[in-house]
C-alpha positions as CSV (number, residue, x, y, z in Angstrom):
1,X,8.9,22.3,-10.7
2,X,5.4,22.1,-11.5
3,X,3.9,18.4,-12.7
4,X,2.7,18.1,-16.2
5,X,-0.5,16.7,-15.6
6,X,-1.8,14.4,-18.0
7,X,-5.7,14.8,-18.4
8,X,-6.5,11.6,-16.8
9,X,-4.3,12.5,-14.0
10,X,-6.5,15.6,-13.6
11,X,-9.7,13.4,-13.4
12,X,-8.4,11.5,-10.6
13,X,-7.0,14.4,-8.8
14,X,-10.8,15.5,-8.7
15,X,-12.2,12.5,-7.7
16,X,-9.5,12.3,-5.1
17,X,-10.4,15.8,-3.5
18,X,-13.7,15.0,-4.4
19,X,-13.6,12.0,-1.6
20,X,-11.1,14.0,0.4
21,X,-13.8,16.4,1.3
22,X,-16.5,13.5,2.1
23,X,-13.8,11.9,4.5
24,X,-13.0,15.5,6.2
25,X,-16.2,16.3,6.8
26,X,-17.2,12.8,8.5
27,X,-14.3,13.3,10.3
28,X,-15.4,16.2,12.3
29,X,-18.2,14.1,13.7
30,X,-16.5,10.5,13.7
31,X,-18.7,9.3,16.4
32,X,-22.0,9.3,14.3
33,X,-19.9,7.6,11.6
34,X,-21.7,4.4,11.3
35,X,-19.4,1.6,10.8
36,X,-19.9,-2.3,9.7
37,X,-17.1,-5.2,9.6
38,X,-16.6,-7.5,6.6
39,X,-14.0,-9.6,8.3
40,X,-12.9,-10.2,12.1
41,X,-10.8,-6.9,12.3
42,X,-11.8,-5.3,8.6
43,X,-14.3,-2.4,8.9
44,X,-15.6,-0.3,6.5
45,X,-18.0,2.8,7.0
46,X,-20.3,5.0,5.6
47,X,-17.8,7.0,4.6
48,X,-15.4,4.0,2.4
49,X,-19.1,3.9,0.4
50,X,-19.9,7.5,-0.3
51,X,-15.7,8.1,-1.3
52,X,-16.2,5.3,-3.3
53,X,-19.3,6.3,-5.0
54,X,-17.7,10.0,-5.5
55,X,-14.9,8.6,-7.3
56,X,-16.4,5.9,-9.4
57,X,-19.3,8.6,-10.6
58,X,-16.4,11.7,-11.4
59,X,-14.4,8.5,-13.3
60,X,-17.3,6.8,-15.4
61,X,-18.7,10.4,-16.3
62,X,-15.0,11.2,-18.0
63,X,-14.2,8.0,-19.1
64,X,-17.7,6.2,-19.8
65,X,-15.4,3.2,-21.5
66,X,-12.8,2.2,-18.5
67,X,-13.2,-0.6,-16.3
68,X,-13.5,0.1,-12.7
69,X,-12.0,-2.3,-9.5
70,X,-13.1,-0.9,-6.4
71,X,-12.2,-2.3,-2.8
72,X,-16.0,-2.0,-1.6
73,X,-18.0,-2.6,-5.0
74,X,-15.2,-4.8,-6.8
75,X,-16.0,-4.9,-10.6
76,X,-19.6,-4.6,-10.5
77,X,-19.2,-0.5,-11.8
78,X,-17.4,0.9,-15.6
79,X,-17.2,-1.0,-18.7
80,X,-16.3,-4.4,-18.5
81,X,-12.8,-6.0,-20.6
82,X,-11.8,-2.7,-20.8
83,X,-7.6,-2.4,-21.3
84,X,-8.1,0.9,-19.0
85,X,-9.2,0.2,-15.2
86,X,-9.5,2.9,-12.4
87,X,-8.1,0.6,-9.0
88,X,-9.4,2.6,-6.3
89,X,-9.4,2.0,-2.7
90,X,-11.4,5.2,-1.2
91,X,-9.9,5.5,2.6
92,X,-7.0,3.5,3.1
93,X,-6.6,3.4,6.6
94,X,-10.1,2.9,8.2
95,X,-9.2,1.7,11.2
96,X,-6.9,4.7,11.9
97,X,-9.9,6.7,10.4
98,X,-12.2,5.1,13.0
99,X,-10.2,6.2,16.1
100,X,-9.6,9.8,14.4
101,X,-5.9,8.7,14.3
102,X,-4.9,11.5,11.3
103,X,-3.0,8.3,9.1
104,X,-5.2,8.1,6.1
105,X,-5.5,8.4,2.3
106,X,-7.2,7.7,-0.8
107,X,-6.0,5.9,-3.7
108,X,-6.5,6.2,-7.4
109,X,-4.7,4.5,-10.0
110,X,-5.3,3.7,-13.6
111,X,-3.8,0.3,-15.0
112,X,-3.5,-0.3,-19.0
113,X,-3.5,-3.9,-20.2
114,X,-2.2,-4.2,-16.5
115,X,0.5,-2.0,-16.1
116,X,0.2,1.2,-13.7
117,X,0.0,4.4,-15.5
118,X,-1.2,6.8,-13.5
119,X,-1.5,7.4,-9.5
120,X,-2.9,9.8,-7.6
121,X,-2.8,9.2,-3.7
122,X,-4.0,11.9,-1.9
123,X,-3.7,12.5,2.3
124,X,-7.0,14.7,3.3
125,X,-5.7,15.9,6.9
126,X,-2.8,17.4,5.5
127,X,-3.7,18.1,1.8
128,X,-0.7,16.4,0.8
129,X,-0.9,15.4,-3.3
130,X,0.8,13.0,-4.4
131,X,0.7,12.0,-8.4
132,X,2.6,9.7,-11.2
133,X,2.2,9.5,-14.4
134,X,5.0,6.6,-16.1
135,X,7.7,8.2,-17.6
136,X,7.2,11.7,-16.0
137,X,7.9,11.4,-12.6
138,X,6.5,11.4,-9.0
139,X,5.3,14.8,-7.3
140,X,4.4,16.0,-4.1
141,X,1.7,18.6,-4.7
142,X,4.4,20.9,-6.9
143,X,7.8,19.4,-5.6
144,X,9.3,16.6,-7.5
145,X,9.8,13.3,-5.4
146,X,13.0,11.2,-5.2
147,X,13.7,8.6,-2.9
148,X,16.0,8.7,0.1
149,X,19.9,8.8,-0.8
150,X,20.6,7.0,2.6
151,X,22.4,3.5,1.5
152,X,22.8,2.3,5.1
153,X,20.6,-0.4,6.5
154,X,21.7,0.5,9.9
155,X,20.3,4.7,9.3
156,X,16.8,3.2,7.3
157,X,13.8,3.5,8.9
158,X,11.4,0.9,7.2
159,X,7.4,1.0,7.7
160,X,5.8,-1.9,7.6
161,X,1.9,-3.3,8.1
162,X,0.9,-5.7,11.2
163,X,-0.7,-8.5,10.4
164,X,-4.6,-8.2,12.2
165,X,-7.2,-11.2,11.2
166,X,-7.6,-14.4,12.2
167,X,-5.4,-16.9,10.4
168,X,-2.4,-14.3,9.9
169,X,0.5,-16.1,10.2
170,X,1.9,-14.1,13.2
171,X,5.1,-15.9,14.4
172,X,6.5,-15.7,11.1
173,X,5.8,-11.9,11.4
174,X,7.5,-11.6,14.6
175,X,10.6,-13.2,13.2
176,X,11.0,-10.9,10.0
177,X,10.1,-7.9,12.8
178,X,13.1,-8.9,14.4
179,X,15.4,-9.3,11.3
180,X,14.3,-6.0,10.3
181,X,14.2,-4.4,13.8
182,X,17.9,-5.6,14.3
183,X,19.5,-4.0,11.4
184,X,17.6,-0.8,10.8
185,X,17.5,3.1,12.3
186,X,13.5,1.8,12.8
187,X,10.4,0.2,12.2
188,X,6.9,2.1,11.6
189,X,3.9,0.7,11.6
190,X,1.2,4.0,10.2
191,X,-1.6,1.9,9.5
192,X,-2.1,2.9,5.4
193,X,0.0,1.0,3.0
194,X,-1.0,3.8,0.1
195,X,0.7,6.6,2.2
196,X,3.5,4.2,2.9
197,X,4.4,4.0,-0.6
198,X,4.0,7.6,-1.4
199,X,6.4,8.1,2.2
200,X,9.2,6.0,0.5
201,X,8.4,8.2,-2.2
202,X,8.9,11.1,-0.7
203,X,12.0,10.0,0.7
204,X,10.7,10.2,4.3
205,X,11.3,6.3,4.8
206,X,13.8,4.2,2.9
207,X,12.0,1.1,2.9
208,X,8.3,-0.5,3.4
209,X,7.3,-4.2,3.4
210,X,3.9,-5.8,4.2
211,X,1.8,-9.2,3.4
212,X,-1.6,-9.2,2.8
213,X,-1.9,-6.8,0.5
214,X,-4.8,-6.6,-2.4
215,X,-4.4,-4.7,-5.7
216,X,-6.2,-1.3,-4.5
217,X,-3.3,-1.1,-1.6
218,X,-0.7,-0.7,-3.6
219,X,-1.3,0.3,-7.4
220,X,-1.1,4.1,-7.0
221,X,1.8,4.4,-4.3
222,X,3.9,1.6,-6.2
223,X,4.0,4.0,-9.4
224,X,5.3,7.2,-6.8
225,X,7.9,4.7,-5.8
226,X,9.5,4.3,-8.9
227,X,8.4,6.6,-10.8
228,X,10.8,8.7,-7.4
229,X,13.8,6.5,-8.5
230,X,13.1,3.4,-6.4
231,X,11.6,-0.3,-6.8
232,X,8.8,-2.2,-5.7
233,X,8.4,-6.0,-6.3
234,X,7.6,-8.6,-4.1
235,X,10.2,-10.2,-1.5
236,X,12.3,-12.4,-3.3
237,X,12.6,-9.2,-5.8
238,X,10.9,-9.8,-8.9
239,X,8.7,-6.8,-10.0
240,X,5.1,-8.7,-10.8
241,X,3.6,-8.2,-7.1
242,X,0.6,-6.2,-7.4
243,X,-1.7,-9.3,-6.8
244,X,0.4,-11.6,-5.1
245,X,-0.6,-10.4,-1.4
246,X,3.2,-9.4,-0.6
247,X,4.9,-6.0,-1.6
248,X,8.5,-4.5,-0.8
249,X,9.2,-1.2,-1.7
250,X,12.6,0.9,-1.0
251,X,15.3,3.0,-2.5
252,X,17.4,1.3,-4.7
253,X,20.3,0.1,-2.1
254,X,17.6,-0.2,0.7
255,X,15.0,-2.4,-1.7
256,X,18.3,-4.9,-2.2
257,X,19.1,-5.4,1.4
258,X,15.7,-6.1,2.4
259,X,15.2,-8.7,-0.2
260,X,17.7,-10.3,0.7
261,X,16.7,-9.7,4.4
262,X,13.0,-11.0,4.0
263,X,13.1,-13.2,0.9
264,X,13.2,-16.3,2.3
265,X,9.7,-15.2,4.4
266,X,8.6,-15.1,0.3
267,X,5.4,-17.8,-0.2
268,X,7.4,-17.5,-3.8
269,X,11.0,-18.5,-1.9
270,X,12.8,-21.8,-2.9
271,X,11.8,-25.0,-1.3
272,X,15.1,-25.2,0.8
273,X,15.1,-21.4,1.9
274,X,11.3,-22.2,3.3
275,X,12.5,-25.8,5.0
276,X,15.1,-23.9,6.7
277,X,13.3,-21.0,7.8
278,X,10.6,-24.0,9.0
279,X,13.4,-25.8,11.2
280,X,14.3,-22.0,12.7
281,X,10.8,-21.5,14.1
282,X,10.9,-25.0,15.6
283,X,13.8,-24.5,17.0
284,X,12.9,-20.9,18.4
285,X,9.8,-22.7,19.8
286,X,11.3,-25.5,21.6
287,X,13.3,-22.4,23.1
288,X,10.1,-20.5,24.0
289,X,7.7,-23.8,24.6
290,X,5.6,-22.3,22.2
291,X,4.2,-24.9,19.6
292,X,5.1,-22.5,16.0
293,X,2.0,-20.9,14.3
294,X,-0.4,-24.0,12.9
295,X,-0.9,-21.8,9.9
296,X,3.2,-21.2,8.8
297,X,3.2,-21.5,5.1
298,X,6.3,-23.4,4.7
């Protein structure tokens, strides 16, 4: 079954390959990649800046009208108060880019008074295309995309992101590790939340859950996901996520179990759930005679 690309689906798609072929070719030579950090464990390179420049100039020629959010330039390029903006993050995965670890993507979507619409996330080392349009479905180059039919926590296997600066809370993250890790086939950690979503997609994971994220993560691959037949929201469940830092994505049975797994790990949880979850990693500390993380949001 061959997609039926809308045109602006088509424009993304070759701004996508566009960067895919900047990324490849910097990849054959990583070590004269020149690379810069923002934050304590957050790099960007050359190579985020020229993808990103590719896509924004392919996007603005086309569409000379629509706003553009970018992970490296932010707002500053496209029409401002537009009700169409191109979220792009150009290499998700830069670390893993860095090492030459194969695990990384680029990611175009296009919101409409805030709402997804289109999603193109496309995987250079493997020319894997993946694109949504709402209403029309999820597809993997020509193959249609549906989620995984498993329905048993205990066969999932769940990917997930580490936390990795300074001021991540990560106790808390080793306990909802462990809740996961307990009940599930799994637990993958590949280092590009974009691929993640277009995995669960695909049905090649069941389930994916991760904090920290920014828009540009997760626009694109949150449209595969349900556009495949699953949901994406944030941990206590409710679907308006894409900038509240925390995203959980699964098929539909899966997405249920986790929530009700990792809700209470929500910054949106009720007051009680959090108090409890508090008095848990005090307890667990006194256990361990480790003091729990100073920076627990609860």
């Amino acid at each position: 079954m061959t997609p039926n690309l809308h045109p602006m689906i088509n424009v993304a798609v070759k701004a996508a390959r566009a960067a895919g072929s900047l990324i490849n070719r910097a990849a054959l030579d990583i070590e004269s990649v020149r690379i810069s950090q923002k934050k304590a464990n957050d790099f960007v390179t050359e190579v985020d800046h020229a993808a990103e420049q590719a896509i924004i100039e392919i996007l603005t020629t086309a569409y000379p009208g629509h706003g553009i959010w970018a992970e490296e330039s932010g707002r500053e390029h496209g029409a401002k108060d537009s009700e169409f903006v191109w979220i792009i993050d150009p290499l998700d995965g830069t670390t893993n880019f860095i090492h030459g670890l194969p695990v990384y993507c680029v990611s175009i979507a296009l919101a409409v008074k805030g709402k997804v619409e289109q999603a193109v996330v496309y995987d250079p080392t493997r020319n894997d295309l993946f694109t949504a349009t709402k209403g029309r479905g999820a597809f993997l180059n020509d193959r249609r995309l549906r989620v995984s039919k498993r329905i048993d926590l205990k066969s999932a296997l769940v990917s997930t992101g580490f936390p990795f600066r300074p001021g991540d809370n990560f106790n808390q993250y080793l306990q909802m590790m462990g809740d996961v890790m307990q009940r599930t086939a799994g637990l993958r950690r590949p280092g590009s939340a974009a691929l993640d979503l277009a995995y669960v997609a695909a049905g090649y994971t069941e389930g994916f859950f991760e904090k920290g994220l920014q828009p540009w993560d997760v626009a694109a691959g949150s449209l595969l996901v349900t556009e495949a037949g699953g949901l994406v929201g944030n941990f206590t469940g409710e679907a308006d996520y894409l900038e509240q830092e925390e995203c959980l994505a699964g098929n539909p049975k899966v997405y249920g179990q986790l929530v009700s797994i990792l809700g209470k790990y929500s910054k949106f949880a009720p007051a009680g759930e959090k108090a409890a979850l508090r008095q848990a990693a005090i307890a667990d500390a006194a256990v361990t005679d480790a003091p729990p993380a100073a920076n627990a949001p609860f």
